[in-house]
C-alpha positions in Angstrom: 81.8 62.5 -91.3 79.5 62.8 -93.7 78.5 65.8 -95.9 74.9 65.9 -94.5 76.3 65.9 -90.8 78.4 68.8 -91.6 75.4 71.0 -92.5 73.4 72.4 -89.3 69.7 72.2 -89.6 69.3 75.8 -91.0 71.5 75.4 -93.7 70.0 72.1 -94.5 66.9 73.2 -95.2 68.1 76.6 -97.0 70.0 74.2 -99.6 67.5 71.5 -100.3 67.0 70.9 -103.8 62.7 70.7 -103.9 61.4 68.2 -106.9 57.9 68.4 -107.5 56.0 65.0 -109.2 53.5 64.4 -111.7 52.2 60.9 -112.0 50.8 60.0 -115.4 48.1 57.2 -115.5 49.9 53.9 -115.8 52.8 55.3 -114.5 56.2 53.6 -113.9 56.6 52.6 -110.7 60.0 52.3 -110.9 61.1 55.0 -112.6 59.4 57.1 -109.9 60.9 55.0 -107.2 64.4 55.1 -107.8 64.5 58.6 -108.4 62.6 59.6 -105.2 65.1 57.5 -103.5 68.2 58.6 -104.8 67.3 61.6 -103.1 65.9 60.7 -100.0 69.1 58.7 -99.7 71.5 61.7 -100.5 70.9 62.6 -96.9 71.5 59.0 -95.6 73.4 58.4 -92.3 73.6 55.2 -90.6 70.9 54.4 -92.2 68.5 56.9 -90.9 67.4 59.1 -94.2 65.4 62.0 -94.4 64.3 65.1 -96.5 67.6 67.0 -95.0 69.4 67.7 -98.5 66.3 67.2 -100.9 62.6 67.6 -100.7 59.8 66.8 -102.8 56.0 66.5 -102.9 53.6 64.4 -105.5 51.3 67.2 -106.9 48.2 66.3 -108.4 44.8 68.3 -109.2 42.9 65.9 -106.7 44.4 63.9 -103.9 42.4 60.2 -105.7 45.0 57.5 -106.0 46.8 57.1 -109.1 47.7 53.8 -110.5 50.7 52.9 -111.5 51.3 50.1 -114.7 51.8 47.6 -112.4 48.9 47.8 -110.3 50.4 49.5 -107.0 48.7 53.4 -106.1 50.5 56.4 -105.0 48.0 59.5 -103.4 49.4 62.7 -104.2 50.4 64.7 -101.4 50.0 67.7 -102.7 48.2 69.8 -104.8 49.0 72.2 -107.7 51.0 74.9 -106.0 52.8 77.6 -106.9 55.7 76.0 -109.7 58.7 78.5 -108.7 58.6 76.7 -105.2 60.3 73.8 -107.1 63.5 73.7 -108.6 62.5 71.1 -110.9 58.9 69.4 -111.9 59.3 65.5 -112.8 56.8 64.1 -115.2 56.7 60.5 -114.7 55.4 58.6 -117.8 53.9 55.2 -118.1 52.4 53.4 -120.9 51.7 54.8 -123.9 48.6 53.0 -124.9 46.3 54.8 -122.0 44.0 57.5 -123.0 44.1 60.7 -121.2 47.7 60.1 -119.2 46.9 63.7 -117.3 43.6 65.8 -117.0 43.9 69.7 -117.9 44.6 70.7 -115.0 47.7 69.4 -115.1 49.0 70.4 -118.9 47.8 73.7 -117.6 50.0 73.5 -114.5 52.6 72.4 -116.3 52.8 75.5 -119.2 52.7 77.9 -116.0 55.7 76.1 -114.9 57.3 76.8 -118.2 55.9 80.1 -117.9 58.2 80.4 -115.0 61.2 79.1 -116.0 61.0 76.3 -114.0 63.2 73.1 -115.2 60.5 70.7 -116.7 61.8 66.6 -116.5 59.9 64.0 -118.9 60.4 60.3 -116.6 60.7 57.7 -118.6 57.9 58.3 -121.6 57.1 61.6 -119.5 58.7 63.4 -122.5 55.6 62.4 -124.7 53.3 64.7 -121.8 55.8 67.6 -122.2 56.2 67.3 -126.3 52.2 66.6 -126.1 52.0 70.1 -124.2 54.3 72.2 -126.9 56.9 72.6 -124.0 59.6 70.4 -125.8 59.5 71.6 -129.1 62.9 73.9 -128.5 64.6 71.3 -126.8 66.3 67.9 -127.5 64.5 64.7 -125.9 66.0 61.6 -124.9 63.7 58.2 -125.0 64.0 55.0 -124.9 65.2 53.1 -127.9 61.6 51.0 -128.0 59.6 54.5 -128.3 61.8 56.3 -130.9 59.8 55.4 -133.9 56.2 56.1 -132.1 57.9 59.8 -130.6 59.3 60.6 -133.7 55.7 59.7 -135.5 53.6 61.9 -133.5 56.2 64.6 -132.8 58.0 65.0 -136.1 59.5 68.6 -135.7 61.2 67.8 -132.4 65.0 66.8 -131.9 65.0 63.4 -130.4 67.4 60.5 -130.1 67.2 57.2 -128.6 70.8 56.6 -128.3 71.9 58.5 -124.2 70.6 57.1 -120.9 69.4 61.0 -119.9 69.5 64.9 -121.4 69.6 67.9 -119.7 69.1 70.4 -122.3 68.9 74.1 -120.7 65.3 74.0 -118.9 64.5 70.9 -119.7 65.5 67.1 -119.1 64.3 63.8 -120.2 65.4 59.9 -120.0 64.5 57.4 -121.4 63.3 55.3 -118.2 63.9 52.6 -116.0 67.4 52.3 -113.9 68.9 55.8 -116.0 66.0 57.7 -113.5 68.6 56.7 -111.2 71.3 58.2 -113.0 69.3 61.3 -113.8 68.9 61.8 -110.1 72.2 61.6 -109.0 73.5 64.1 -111.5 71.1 66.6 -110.0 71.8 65.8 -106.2 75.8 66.2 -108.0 74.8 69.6 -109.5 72.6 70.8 -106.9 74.1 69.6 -102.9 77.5 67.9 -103.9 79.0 64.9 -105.1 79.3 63.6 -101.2 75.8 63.5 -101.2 75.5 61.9 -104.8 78.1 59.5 -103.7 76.4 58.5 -99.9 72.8 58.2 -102.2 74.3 55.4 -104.7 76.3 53.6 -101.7 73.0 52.6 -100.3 71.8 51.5 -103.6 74.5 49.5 -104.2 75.0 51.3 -107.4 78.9 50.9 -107.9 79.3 54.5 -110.4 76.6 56.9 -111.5 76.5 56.8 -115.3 76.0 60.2 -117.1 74.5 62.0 -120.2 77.1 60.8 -122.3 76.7 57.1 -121.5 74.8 54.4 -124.4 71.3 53.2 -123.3 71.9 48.9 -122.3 70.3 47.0 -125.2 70.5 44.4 -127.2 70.2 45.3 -130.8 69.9 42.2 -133.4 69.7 40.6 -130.7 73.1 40.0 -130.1 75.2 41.3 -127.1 77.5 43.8 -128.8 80.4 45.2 -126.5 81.4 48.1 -128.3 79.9 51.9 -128.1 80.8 52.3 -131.9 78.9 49.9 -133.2 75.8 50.2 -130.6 75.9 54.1 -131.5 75.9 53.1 -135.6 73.4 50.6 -134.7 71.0 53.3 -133.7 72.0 55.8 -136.0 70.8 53.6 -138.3 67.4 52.9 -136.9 66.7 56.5 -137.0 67.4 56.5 -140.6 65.5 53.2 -141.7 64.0 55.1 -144.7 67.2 56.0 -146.1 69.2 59.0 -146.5 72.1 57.9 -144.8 75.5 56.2 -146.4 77.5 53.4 -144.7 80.3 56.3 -145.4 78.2 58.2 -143.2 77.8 56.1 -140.9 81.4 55.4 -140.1 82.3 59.2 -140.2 79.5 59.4 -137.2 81.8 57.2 -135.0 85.4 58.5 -136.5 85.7 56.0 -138.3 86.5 54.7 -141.8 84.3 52.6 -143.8 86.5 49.9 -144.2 87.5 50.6 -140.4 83.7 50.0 -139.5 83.0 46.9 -141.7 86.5 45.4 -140.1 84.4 46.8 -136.2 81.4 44.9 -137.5 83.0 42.0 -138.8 84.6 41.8 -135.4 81.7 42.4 -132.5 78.7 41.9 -134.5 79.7 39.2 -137.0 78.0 40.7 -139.9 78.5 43.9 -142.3 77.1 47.3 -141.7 75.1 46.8 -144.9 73.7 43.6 -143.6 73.0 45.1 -139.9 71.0 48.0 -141.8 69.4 45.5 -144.1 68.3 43.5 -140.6 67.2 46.2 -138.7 65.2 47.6 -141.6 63.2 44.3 -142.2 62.6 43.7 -138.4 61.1 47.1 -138.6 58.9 46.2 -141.6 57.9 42.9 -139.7 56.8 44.9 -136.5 54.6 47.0 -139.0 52.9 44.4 -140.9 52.1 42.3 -137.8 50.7 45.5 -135.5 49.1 47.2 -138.6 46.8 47.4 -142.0 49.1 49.2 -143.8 49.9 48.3 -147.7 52.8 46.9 -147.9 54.2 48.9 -150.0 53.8 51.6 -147.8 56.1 49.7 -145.1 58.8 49.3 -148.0 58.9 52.8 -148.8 58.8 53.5 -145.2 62.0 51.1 -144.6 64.3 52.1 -147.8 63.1 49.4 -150.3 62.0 51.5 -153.5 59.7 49.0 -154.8 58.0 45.7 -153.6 59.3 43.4 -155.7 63.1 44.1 -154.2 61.4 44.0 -150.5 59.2 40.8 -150.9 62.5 39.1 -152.2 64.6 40.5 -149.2 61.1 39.9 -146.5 61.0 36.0 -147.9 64.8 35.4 -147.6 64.9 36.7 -144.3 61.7 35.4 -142.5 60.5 32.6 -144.9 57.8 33.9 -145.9 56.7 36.9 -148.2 54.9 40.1 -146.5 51.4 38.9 -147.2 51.7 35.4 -146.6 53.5 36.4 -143.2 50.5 38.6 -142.0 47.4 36.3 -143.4 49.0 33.7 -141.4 49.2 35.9 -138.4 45.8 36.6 -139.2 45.1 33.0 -139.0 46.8 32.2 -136.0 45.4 35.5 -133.8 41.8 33.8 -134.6 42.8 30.8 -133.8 44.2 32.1 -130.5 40.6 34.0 -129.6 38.5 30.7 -130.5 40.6 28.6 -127.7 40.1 31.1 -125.7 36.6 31.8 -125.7 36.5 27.7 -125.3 38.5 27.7 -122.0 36.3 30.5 -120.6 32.7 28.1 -121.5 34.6 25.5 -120.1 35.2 27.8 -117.0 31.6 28.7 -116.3 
């Protein structure tokens, strides 16, 4: 028998752990998703789930639809109640790009809920709502590897690291989005109901083993598959330090290791030297920078550890080709090129 079916009906509803959700513009769907039905599926049995063990409402300052990034809406079904009826208030994030992600209403919803103690989750780039509100600023945040640079840019006095799937720091948690929602989920339903319930919720999602705190987000750095935490890990220490400051010395004594014991680790699983991994990592950087912005190149040297152009045109050409300039007038080129076909195939369209 189940853990749910032990419970009577009273003591049910006197244990359910109460998530309240906030749905940014462009939202992600499955972020959202997967958390709302880990648990929903905590009280699974025979395949007849419920709000038994867990409850939660979407809380919004009007009931309109809200659209998430990929198109599909979700209608709040609440609205802005009192916080302490919650144990915890999710903000799911979206895309970045959209102006206005929540109306004032909701930032000032969300500071009385800090006001109150209540536990405060950023979803996914949620965190950038929160950090946007001044309700992170004590507290580390976990995001995805892709936003570290633009988190880290607008919020420069906050602790953040790209590195963990989730963090649960005190009254506040973050992750960094897509399947580690999931994750985040269970280790509430864990903390919160019990680890029958945790367990019943990933059995139905046919997730094998919830992965915790302490796990390494999945990518693909270089891209190259690299099977080894110790190297991932140095990977994106070194991405957070692309301007310098950091030692290969350092680097290894991050992952317990030796310096000749992490060139032998690199040599092995990534086929290449620490020094050339940061060298690669700091000129991909420096590519993404030139291509997506104006700004003088020797501003994106200093930005990526090369003390002067000449040494980072020599490096940039080596690498890609090309020098910095050439690379981005021929981008230029090409972008134009791509808008004049276009505006063709629409005349030929009308």
């Amino acid at each position: 028998m189940s853990y749910s079916a032990r419970l009577s009906s009273s003591e049910a509803q006197a244990r359910r752990l109460k998530i309240g959700f906030i749905l940014t513009r462009s939202f992600t769907l499955s972020a959202f998703a997967l958390f709302v039905d880990t648990l929903r599926l905590a009280s699974d049995q025979l395949d007849r789930s419920g709000r038994v063990l867990a409850d939660w409402q979407v809380l919004g300052s009007t009931r309109h639809l809200i659209t998430s990034s990929c198109g599909v809406q979700v209608a709040p079904t609440s609205d802005f109640v009192d916080p302490s009826e919650f144990d915890y208030i999710a903000v799911v994030g979206g895309l970045l790009r959209v102006e206005q992600p929540v109306d004032y209403e909701t930032i000032r919803f969300l500071k009385r809920a800090a006001s109150k103690n209540v536990p405060l989750i950023g979803l996914c780039t949620g965190s950038f709502i929160l950090a946007e509100a001044g309700l992170m600023k004590e507290h580390q945040t976990c995001v995805s590897w892709l936003h570290y640079h633009e988190f880290r840019e607008r919020f420069p006095d906050h602790d953040v690291r790209p590195d963990r799937l989730f963090n649960l720091d005190r009254k506040r948690g973050s992750c960094a989005g897509g399947s580690s929602a999931a994750d985040l989920a269970a280790a509430l339903v864990r903390r919160h109901i019990s680890r029958d319930a945790e367990r019943n919720a990933l059995e139905v999602l046919q997730i094998e083993k919830a992965r915790t705190q302490f796990d390494i987000q999945t990518r693909q750095p270089l891209h190259d598959y690299v099977n080894d935490n110790r190297v991932m890990a140095t990977l994106i220490n070194m991405e957070q330090h692309l301007e310098g400051g950091i030692t290969i010395e350092q680097l290894a004594a991050s992952v317990g290791l030796s310096r000749r014991q992490l060139e032998r680790l690199f040599s092995e699983k990534a086929g290449m030297s620490p020094a050339l991994a940061f060298r690669r990592l700091r000129l991909d950087r420096a590519k993404q920078i030139l291509l997506t912005s104006r700004k003088p190149i020797i501003e994106i040297a200093l930005d990526v550890g090369f003390v002067n152009t000449s040494h980072f045109t020599k490096e940039f050409r080596r690498t890609y080709g090309r020098t910095p300039a050439e690379m981005r007038d021929f981008a230029a080129r090409d972008d134009k090129g791509s808008k004049a076909i276009a505006e063709v195939s629409s005349l030929a369209l009308v």
